[in-house]
C-alpha positions as CSV (number, residue, x, y, z in Angstrom):
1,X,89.0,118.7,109.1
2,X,88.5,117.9,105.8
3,X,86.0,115.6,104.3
4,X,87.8,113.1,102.5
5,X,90.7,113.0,100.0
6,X,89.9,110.5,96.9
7,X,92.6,109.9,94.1
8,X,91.6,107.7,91.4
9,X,95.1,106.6,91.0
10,X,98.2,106.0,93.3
11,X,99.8,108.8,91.8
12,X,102.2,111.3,93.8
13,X,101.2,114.1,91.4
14,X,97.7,114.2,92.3
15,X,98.4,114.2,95.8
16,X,100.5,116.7,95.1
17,X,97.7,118.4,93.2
18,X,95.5,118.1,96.2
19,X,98.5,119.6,98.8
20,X,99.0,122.1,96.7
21,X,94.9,123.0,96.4
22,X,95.0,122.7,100.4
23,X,98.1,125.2,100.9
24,X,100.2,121.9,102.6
25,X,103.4,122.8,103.1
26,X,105.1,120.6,106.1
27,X,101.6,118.5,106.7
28,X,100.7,115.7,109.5
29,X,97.6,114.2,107.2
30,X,95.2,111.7,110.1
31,X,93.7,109.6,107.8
32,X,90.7,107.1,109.0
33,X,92.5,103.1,109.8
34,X,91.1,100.5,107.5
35,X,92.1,96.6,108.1
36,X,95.7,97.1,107.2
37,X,97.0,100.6,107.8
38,X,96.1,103.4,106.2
39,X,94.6,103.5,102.6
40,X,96.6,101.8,100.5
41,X,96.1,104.6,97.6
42,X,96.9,107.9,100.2
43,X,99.9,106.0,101.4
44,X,101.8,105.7,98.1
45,X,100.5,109.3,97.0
46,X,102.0,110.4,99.6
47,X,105.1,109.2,100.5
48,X,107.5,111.0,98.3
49,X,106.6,113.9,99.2
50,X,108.4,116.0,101.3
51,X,107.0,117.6,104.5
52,X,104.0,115.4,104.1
53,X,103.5,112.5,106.6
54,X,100.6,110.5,106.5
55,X,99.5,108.8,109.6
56,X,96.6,106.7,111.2
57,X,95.1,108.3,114.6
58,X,96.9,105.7,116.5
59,X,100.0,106.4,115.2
60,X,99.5,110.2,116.3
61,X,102.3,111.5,117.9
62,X,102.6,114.9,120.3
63,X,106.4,115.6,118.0
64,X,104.7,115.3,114.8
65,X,101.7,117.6,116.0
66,X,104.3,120.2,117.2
67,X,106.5,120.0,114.4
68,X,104.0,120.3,111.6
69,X,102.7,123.9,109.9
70,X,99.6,122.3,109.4
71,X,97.4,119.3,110.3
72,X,95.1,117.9,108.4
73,X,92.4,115.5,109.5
74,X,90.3,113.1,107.1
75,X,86.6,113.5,108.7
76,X,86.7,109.5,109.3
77,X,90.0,109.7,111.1
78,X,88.0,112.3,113.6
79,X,86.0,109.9,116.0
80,X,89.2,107.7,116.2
81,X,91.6,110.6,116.5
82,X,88.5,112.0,119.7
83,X,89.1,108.6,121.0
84,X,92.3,108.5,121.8
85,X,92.6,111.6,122.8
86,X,89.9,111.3,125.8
């Protein structure tokens, strides 16, 4: 569980910045819903970069638990993530 990942910009490098400061090599990242999706800012960091996939807690799946190395999941994703699980 990790407590939040903030980027000041939409940039792929600083996510990758941030993966590569976690030790994320083929990543499921649970980030906390917000009114659209997913934050707008994580999800274009993010989504060039391979073996990262960044999902809401409802869009958890048991495959993309199994078939990650590691999972990461954004403190504010946790009581959703709990939730859905029970």
């Amino acid at each position: 569980v990790v407590k939040g990942i903030e980027l000041a910009e939409a940039k792929t490098k600083l996510f990758a910045g941030v993966a590569k400061n976690l030790g994320l090599t083929k990543a499921l990242v649970v980030a906390a819903p917000e009114e659209n999706g997913v934050n707008p800012t994580l999800a274009l960091a993010s989504r060039n970069l391979p073996g990262i996939t960044l999902v809401t807690p409802d869009a958890v799946t048991v495959y993309d638990v199994l078939n990650c190395k590691q999972l990461v999941v954004l403190e504010g994703a946790l009581p959703h993530l709990e939730e859905r699980l029970k």
